[in-house]
SEROKOL-365145 format. One record per atom (N, C-alpha, C): x, y, z; residue in three letters. Coordinates in steps of 0.001 Angstrom, whole numbers, plus 500000, padded with zeros to 6 digits. Example, Ala and Ser with C-alpha at 12.3 -4.5 7.8 and 13.67 -1.06 7.14 Angstrom:
% SEROKOL-365145
513190494310507800ALA;512300495500507800ALA;513200496700507800ALA;512850497750507080SER;513670498940507140SER;512900500030507870SER;
***
This chain:
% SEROKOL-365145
493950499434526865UNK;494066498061526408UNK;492915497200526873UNK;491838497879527875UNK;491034496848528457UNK;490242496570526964UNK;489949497459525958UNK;489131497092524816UNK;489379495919523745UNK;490780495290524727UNK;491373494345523965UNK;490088493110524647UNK;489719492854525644UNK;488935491816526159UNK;488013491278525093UNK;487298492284524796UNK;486220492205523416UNK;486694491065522541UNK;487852490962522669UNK;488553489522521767UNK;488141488163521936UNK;487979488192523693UNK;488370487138524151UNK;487431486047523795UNK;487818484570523139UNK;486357483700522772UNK;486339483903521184UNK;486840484890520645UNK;486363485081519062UNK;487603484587518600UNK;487551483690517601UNK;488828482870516764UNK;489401481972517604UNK;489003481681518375UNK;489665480687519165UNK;490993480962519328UNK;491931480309519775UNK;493366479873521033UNK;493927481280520081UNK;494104481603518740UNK;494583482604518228UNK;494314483751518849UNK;492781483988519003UNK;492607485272519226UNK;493057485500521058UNK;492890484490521809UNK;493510484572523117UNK;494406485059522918UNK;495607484374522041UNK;497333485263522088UNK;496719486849521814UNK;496539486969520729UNK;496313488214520102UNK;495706488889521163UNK;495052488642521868UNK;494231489594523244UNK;495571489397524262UNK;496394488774524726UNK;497600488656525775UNK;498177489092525124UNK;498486489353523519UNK;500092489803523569UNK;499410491960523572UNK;498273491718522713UNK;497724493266522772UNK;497602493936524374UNK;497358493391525510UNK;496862493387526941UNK;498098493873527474UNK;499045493708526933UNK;500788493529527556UNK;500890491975528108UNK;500542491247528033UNK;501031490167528064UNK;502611489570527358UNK;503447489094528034UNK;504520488982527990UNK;505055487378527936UNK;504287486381527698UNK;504367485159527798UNK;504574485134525987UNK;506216484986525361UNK;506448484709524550UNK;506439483634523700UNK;506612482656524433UNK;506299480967523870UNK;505144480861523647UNK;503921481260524598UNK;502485480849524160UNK;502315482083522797UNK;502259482792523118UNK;501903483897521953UNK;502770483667520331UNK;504468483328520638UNK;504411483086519491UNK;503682481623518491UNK;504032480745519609UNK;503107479387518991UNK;501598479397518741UNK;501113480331519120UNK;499423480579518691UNK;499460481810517452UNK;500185482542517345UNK;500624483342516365UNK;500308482911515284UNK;500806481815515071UNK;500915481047513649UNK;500024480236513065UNK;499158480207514367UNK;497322480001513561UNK;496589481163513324UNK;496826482431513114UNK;495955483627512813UNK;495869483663511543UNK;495167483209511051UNK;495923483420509255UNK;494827484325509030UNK;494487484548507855UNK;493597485951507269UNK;492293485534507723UNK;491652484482507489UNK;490581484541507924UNK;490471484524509730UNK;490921484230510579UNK;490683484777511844UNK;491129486103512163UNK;491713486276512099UNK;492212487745511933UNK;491669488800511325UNK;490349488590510573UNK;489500489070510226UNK;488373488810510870UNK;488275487876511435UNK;487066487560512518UNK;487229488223513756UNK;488997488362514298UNK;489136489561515179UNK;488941490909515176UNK;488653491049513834UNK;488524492730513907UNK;487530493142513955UNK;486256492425512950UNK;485209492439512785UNK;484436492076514512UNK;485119491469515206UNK;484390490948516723UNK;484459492352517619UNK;485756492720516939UNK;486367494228518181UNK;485392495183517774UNK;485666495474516197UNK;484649496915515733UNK;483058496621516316UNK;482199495259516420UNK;481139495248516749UNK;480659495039518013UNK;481627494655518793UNK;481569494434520168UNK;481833496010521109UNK;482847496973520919UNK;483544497995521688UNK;482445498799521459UNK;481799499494523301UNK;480939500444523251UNK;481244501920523264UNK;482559502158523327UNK;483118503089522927UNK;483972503652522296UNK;483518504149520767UNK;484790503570520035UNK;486168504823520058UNK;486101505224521621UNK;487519506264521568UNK;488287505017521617UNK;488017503906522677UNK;488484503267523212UNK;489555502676521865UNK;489385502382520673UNK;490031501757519778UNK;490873502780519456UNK;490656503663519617UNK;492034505295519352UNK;493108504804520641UNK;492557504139521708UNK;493476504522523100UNK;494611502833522703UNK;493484501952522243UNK;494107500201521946UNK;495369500519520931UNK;494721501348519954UNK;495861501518518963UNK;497188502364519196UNK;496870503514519898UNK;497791504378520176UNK;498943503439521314UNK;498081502688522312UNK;499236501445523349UNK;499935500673522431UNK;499144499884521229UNK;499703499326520418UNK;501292499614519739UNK;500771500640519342UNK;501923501420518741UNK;503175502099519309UNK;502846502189520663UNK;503766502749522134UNK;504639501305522484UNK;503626500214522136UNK;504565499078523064UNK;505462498783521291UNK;505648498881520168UNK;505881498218518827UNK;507638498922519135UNK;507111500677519534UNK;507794501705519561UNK;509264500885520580UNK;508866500407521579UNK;509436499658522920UNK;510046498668522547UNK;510051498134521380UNK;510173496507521454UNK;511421496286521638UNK;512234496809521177UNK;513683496456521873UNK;514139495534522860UNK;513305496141524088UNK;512940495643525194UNK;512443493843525152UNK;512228493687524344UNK;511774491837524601UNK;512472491572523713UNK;512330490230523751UNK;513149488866523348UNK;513094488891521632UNK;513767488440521430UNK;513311488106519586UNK;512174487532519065UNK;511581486774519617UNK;510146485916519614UNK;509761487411519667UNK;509071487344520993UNK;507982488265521335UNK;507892489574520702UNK;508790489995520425UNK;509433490937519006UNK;508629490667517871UNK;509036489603517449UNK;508758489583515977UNK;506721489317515976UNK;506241488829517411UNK;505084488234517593UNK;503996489886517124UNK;504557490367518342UNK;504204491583518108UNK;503726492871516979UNK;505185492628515859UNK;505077493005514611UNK;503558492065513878UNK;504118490446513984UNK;503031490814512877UNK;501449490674513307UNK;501054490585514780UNK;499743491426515005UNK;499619492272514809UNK;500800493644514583UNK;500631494780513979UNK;500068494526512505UNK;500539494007511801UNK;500388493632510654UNK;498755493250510152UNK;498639492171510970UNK;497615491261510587UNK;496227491940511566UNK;496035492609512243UNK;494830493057513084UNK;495048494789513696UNK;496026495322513606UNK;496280496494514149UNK;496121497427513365UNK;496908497465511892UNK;497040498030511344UNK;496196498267510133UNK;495205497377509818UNK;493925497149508968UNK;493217497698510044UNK;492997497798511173UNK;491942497721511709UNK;491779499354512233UNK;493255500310511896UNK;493718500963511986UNK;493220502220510465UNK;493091501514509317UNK;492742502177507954UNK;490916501646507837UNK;490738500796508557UNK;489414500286508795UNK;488424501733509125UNK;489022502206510595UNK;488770503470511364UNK;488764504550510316UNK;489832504661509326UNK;490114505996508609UNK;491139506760509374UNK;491786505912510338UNK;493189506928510829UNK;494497506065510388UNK;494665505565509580UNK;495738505239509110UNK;497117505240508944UNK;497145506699509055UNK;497693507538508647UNK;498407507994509984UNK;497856508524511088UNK;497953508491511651UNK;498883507283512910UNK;498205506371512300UNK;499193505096512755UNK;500265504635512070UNK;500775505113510964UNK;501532504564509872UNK;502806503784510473UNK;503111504162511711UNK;504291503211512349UNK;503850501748513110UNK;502422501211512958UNK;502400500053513289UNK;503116499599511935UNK;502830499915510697UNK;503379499135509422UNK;504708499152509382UNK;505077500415509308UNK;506644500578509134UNK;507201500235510694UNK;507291500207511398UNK;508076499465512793UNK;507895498019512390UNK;506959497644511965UNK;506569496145511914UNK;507517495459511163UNK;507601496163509655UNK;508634495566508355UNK;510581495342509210UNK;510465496613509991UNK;511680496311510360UNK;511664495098511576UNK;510858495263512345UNK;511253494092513074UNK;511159492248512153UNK;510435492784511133UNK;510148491127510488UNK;511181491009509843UNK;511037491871508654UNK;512070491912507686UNK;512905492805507507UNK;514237492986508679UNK;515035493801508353UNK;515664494165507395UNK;516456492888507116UNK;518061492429505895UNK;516575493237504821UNK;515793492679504534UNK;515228493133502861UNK;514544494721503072UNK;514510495173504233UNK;513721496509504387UNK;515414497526503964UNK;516377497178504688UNK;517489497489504680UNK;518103497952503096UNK;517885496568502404UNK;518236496591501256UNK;517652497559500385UNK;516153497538500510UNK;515197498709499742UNK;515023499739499905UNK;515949500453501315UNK;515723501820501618UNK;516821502579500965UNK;518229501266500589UNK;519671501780500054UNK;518912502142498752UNK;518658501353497982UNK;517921501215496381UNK;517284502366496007UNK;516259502913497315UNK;515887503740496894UNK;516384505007496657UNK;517429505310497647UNK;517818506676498048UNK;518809506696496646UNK;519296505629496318UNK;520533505485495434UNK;519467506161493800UNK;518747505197493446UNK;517674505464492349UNK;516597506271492240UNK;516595506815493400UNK;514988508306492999UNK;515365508900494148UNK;516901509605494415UNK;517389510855495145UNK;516638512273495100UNK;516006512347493463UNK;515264513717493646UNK;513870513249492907UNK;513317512336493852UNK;512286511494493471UNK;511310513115493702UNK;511298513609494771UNK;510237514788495460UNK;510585516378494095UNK;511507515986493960UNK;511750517357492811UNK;511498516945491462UNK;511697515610490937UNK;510804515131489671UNK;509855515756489733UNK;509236514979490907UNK;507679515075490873UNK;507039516572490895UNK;507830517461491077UNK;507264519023491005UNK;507217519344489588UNK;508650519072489241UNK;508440519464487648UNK;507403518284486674UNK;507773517472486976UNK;506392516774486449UNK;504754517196486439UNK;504834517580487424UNK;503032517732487988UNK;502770519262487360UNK;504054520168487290UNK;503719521542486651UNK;503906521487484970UNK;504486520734484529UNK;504660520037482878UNK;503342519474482434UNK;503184518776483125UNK;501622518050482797UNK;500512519010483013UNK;500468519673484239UNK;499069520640484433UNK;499291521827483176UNK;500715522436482672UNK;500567523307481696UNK;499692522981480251UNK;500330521638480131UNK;500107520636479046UNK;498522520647478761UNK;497745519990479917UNK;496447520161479919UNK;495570521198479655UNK;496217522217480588UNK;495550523574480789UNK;495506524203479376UNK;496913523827478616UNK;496937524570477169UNK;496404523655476139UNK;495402522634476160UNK;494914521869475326UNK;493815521906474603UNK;493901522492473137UNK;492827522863472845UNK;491595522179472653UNK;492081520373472334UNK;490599519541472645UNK;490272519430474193UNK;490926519856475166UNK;489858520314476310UNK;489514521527476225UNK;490008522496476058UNK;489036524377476094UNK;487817523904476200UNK;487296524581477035UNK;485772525046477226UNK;484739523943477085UNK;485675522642477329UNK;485343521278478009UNK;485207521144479452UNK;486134521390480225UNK;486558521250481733UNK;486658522670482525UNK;485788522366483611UNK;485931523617484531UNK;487082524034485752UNK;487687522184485213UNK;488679522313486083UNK;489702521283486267UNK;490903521089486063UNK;491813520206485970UNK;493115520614486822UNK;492590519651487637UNK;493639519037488834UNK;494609518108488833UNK;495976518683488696UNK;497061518042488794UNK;498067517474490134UNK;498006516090490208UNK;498870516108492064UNK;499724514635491767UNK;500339514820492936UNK;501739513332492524UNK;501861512904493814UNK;502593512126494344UNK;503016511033495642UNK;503804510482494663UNK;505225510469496077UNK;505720509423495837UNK;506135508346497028UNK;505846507265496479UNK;505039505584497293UNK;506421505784498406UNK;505696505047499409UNK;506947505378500772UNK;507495503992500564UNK;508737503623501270UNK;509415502447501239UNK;508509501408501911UNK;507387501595503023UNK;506501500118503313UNK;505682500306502303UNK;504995501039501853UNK;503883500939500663UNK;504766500420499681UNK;505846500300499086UNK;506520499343498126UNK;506781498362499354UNK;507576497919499742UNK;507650496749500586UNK;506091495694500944UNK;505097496356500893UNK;504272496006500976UNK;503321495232499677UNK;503653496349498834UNK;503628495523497021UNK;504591494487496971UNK;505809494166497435UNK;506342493149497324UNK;506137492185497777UNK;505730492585499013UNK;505323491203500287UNK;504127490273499229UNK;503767490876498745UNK;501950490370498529UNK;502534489895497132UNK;503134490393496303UNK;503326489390494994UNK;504076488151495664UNK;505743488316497013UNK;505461486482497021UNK;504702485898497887UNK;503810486192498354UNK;502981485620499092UNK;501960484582497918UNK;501754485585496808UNK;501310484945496012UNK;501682484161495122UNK;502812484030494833UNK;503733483392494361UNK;503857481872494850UNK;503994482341496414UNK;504299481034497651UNK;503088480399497467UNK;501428480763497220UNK;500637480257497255UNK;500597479209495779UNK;501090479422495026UNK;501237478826493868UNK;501443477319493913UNK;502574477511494841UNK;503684475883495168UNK;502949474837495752UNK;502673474022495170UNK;501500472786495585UNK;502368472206496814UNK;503432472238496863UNK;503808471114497721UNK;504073471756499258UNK;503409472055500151UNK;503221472571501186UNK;504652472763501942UNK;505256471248502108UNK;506440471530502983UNK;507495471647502210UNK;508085471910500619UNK;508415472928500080UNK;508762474281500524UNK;507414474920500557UNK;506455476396500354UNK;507307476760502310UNK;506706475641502882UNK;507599476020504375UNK;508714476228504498UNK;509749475631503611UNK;510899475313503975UNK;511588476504503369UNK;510919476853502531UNK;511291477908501699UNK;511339479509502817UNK;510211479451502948UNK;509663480699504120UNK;510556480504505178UNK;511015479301505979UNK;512009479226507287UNK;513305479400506591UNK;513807479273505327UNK;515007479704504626UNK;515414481310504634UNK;514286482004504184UNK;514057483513504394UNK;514248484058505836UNK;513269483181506523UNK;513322483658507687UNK;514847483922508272UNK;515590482858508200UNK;516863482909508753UNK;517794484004508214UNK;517652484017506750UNK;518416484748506345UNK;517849486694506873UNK;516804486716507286UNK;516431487967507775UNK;516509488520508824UNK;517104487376509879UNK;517857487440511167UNK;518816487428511324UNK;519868486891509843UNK;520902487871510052UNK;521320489428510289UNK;522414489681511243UNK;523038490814511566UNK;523077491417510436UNK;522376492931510664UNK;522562493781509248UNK;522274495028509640UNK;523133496279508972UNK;523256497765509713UNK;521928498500510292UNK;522006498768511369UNK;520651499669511750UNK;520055499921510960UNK;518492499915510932UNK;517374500128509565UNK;517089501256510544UNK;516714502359509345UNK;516280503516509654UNK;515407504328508827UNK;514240504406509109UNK;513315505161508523UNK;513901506444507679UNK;513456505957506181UNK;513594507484505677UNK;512742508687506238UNK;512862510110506664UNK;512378511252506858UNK;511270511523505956UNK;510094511696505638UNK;509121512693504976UNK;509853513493504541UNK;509704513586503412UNK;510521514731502348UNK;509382516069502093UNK;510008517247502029UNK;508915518474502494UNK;508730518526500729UNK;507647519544500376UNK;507218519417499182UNK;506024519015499333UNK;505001518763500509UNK;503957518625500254UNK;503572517110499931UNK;503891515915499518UNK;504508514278499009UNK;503868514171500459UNK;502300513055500120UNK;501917512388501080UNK;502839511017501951UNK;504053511223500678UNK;505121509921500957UNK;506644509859500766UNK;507201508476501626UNK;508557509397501162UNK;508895509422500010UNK;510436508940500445UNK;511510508565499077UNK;511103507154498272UNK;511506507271497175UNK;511158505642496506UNK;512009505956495056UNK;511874505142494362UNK;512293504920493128UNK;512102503166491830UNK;513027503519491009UNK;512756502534490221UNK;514511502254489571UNK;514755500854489230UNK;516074500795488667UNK;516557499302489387UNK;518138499018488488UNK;518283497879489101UNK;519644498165490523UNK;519522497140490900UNK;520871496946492066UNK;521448496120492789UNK;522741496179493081UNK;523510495088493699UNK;522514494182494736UNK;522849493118495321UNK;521956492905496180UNK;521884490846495994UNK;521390490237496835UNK;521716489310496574UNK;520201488396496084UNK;519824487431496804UNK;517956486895495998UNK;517201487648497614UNK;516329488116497016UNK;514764488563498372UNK;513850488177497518UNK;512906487963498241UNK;511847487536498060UNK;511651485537496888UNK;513067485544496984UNK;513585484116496055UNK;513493484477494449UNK;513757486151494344UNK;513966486570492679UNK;515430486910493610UNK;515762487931491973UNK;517186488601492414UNK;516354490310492497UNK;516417490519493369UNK;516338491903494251UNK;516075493091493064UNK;516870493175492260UNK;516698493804490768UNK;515497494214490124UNK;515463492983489677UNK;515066492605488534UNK;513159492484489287UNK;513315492235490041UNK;511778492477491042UNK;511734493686491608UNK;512315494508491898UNK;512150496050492028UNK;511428496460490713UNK;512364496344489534UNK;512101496910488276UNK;511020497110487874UNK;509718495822488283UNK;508855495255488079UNK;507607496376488809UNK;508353497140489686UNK;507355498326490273UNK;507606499746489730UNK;506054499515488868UNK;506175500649488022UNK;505021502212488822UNK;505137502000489945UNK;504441503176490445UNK;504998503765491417UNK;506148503919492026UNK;506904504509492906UNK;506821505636493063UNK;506775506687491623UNK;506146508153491766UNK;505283507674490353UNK;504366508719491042UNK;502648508654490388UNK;502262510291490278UNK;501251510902489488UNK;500643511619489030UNK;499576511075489091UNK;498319512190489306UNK;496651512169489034UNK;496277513116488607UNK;495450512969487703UNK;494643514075487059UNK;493540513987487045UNK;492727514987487593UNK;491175514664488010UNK;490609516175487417UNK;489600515513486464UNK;489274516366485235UNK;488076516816485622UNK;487086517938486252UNK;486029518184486553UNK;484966518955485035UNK;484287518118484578UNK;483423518126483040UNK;482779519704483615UNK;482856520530482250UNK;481939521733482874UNK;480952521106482425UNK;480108522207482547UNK;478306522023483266UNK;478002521555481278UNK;477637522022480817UNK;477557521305479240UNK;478283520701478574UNK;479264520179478829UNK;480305519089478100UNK;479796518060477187UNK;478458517838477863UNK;478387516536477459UNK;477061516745475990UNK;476516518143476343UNK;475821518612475232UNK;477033519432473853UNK;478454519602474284UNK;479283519852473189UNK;479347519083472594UNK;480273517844473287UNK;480703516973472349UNK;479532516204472344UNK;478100516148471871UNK;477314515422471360UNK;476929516369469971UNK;477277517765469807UNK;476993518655468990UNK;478158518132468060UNK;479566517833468364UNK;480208518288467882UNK;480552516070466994UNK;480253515508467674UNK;479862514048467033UNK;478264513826466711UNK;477767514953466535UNK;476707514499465795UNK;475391513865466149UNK;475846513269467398UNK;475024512120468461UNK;474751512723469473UNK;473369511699470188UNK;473589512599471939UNK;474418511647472419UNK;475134512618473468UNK;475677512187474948UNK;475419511964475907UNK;475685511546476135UNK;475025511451477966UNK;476255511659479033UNK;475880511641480139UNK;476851512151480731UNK;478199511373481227UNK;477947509946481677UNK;479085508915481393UNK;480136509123480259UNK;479541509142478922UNK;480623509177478232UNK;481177510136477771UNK;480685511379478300UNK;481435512046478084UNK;482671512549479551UNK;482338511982480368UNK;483566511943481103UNK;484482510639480577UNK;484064509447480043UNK;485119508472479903UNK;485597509549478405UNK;485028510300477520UNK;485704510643476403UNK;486894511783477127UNK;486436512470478004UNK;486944513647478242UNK;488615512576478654UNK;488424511687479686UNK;489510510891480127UNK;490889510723478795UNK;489969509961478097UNK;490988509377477256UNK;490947510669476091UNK;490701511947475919UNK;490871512834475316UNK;492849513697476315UNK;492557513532477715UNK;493526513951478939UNK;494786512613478441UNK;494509511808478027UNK;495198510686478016UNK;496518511039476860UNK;495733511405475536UNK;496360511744474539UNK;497442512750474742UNK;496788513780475264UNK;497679515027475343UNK;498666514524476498UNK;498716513970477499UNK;499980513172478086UNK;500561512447477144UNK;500247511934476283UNK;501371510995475364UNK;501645512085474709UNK;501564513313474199UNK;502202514052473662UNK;503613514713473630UNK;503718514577475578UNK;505020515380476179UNK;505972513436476432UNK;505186512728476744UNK;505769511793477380UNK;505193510242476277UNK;506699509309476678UNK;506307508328475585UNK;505189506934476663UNK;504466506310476470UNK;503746505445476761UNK;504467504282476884UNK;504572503610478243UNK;505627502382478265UNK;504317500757478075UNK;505141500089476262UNK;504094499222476041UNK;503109498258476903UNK;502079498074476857UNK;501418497423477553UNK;501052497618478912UNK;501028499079479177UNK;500607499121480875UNK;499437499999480946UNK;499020500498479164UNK;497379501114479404UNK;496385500732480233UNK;495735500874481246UNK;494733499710481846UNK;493492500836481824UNK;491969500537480755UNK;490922501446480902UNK;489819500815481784UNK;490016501469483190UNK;488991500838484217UNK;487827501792484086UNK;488113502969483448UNK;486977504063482782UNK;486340502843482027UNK;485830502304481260UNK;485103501486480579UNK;484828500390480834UNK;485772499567481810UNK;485328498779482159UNK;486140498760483427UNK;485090499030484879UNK;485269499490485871UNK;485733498120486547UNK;486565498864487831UNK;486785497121488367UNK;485409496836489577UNK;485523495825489937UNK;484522494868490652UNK;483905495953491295UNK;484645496720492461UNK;484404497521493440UNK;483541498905492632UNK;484115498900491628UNK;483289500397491077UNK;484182501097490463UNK;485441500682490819UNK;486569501923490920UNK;486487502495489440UNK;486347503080488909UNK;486747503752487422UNK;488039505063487524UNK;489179504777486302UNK;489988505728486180UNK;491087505178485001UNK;491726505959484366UNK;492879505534483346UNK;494215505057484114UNK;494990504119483794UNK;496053503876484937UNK;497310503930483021UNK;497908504342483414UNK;499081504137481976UNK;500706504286483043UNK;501573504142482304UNK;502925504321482538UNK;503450505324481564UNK;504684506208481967UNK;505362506661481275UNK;506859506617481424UNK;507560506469480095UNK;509008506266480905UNK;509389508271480347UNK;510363508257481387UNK;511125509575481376UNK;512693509805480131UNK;513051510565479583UNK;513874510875478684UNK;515061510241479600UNK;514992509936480992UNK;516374508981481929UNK;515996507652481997UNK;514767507313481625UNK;514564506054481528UNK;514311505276482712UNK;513449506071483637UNK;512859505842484683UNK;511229505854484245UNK;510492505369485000UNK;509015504960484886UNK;507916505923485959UNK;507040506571485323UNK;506275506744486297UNK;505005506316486211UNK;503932506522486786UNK;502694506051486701UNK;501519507259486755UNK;500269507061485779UNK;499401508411485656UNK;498335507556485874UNK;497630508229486354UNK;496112508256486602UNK;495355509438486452UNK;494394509173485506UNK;493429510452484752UNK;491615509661485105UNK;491034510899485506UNK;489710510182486445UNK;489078511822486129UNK;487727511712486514UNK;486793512866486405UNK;486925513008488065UNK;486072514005487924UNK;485712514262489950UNK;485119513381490294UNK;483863513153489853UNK;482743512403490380UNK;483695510827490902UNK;484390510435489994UNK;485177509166489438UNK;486037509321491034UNK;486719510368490802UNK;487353510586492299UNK;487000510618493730UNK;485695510948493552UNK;485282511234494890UNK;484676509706495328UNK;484320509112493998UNK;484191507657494687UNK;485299507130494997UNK;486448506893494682UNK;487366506392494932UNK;488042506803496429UNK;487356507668496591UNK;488600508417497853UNK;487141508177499438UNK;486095508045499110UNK;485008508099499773UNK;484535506558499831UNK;483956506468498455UNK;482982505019498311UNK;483482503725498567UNK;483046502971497993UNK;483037501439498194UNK;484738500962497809UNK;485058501914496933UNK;486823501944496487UNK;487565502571497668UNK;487131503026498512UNK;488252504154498910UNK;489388503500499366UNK;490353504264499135UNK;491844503809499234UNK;492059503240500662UNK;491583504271501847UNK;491858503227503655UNK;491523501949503289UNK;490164501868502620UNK;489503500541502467UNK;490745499336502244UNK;490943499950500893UNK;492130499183500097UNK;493127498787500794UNK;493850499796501436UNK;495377499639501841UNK;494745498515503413UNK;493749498769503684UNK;493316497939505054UNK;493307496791504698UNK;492584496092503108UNK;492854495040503000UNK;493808494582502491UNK;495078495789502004UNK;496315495145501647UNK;497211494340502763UNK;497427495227503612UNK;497759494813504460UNK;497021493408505720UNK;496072493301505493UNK;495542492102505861UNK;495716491113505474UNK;496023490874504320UNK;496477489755502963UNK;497877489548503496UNK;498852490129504296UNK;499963489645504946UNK;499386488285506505UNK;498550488194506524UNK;498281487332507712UNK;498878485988507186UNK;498980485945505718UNK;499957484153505455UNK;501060484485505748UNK;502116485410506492UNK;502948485614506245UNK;503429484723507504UNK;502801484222508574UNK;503257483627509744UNK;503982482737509868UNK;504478481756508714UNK;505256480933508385UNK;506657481449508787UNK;506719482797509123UNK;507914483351509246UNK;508051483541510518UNK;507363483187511060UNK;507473483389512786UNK;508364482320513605UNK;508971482477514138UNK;510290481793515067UNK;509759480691515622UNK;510463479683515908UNK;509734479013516516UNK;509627479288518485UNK;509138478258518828UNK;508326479135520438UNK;509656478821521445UNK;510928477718520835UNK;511876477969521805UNK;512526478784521884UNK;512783479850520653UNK;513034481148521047UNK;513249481899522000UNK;511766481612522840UNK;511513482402523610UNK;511603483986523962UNK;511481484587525013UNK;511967486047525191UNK;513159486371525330UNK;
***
């Protein structure tokens, strides 16, 4: 924890808490009342101060691993200092954590965190799920072997592709919890009238400190599933997030996902320029090869309207290029496909896109969430 010092002075009175409560510091009133000035932009000035300041960077393996030992502990303190805790996990631990590329590795600063913030709604979404995608991990097998046959037997790819790779995840309960957090956050940002927007957030808050049955991590489901259980559908439940619980689940159409990553053989792009008449070049014939993979998925499966998105053609900001579509299932569940070349992939998983990147700044985008923090008479 001494690599926590590196803090000290950067973001002002915020980053002090954030260095005492990371240090083991135990002074709950000061930490939670400085808490609630970290918002995204200091909290990004803390991380950026730690990564450039620490001369050894095991030392941020040893900060994170205490981190995650004391989150593990929390029991042990007060409700304040509890909840303080979580969301420095949140807002500097756990970005700073996918920052590194061990993420993954840390995945219980996120998930310990949701339960100490938001129990009552973590609670609610773990029932939902188990209830609505029970054989979410066995879909996804027969899915991923339906689709790779599909491809493999396609005669506008033959002797196009040297190689087509079929794989699935399905999204764990904080990676959805986490898509939720961030649509009302954005939502909340909408509301012009500030003490509104507060009153609203200390309304939640309370209701999330109500008494509600032990939250308990779903298990990793075997099958190989970088993730757990999840699903899609509606359910009992009362308003979260200030929708009705339902009807905003529904609204997440990627819970289980498919990828298909199409590797162009070595002349592809001199076929189909033979075979349209024109030259090719090598871009388009991976965006053709894409949306050629695209078709033959709508063949087995129907296309749910309006969720085509071609970032193959027009890439997003970062670079990212790939096909994103929906499909609903003959049960009338939703899944989500993504069809990409290699090259397309390897940026995404490596480059300026890569997913740690991403999920580091997803989770950073929770730093407005402090409105939810107790107030400092709380105490421990």
């Amino acid at each position: 924890a001494g690599a926590a010092l590196a803090w000290r002075g950067v973001g002002g009175e915020a980053a002090d808490a954030a260095v005492a409560v990371a240090a083991g510091g135990d002074d709950a009133d000061d930490a939670v009342a400085t808490a609630t000035e970290l918002d995204a932009s200091r909290a990004g000035l803390v991380r950026a101060a730690l990564l450039q300041s620490v001369r050894e960077p095991r030392a941020l393996l040893v900060l994170l691993a205490d981190h995650t030992q004391r989150l593990r502990a929390a029991e042990r303190l007060g409700a304040g200092a509890r909840r303080t805790l979580a969301m420095e996990s949140l807002q500097l631990f756990a970005p700073l954590a996918y920052q590194l590329g061990v993420g993954g590795a840390f995945s219980d600063l996120e998930a310990l965190s949701y339960v100490q913030l938001f129990p009552k709604s973590l609670h609610r979404l773990h029932a939902w799920m188990a209830e609505v995608w029970p054989d979410a991990h066995g879909t996804l097998r027969q899915l991923t072997a339906q689709l790779a046959s599909q491809l493999e037997c396609a005669p506008a790819l033959v002797g196009l592709t040297a190689e087509i790779e079929v794989s699935g995840r399905v999204k764990t309960v904080e990676s959805t919890f986490r898509k939720l957090l961030r649509r009302q956050l954005q939502r909340a940002a909408g509301v012009a009238d500030a003490a509104a927007r507060a009153e609203a957030w200390q309304a939640w808050q309370r209701a999330e400190m109500e008494e509600v049955e032990e939250v308990k991590l779903l298990p990793a489901a075997d099958g190989g599933s970088e993730d757990g259980g999840g699903g899609l559908g509606a359910t009992e439940g009362g308003e979260v997030f200030g929708l009705e619980y339902g009807s905003e689940i529904e609204k997440m159409l990627d819970v289980v996902a498919l990828r298909v990553v199409l590797t162009p053989a070595a002349d592809a792009a001199a076929q189909l320029g033979a075979l349209m008449q024109k030259e090719v070049g090598e871009a388009e014939a991976e965006a053709l090869l894409c949306h050629c993979a695209r078709r033959e998925v709508l063949r087995i499966h129907t296309e749910v309207p309006g969720r085509f998105k071609d970032f193959v053609s027009r890439p997003k900001p970062n670079g990212y290029q790939s096909i994103h579509t929906n499909l609903r299932l003959p049960d009338g569940r939703v899944v989500e496909v993504q069809i990409r070349t290699a090259a397309m992939h390897a940026f995404a998983e490596s480059g300026g896109a890569a997913h740690q990147m991403y999920r580091g700044e997803q989770l950073a985008s929770t730093a407005e969430v402090p409105m939810l923090m107790p107030a400092a008479s709380e105490g421990s």
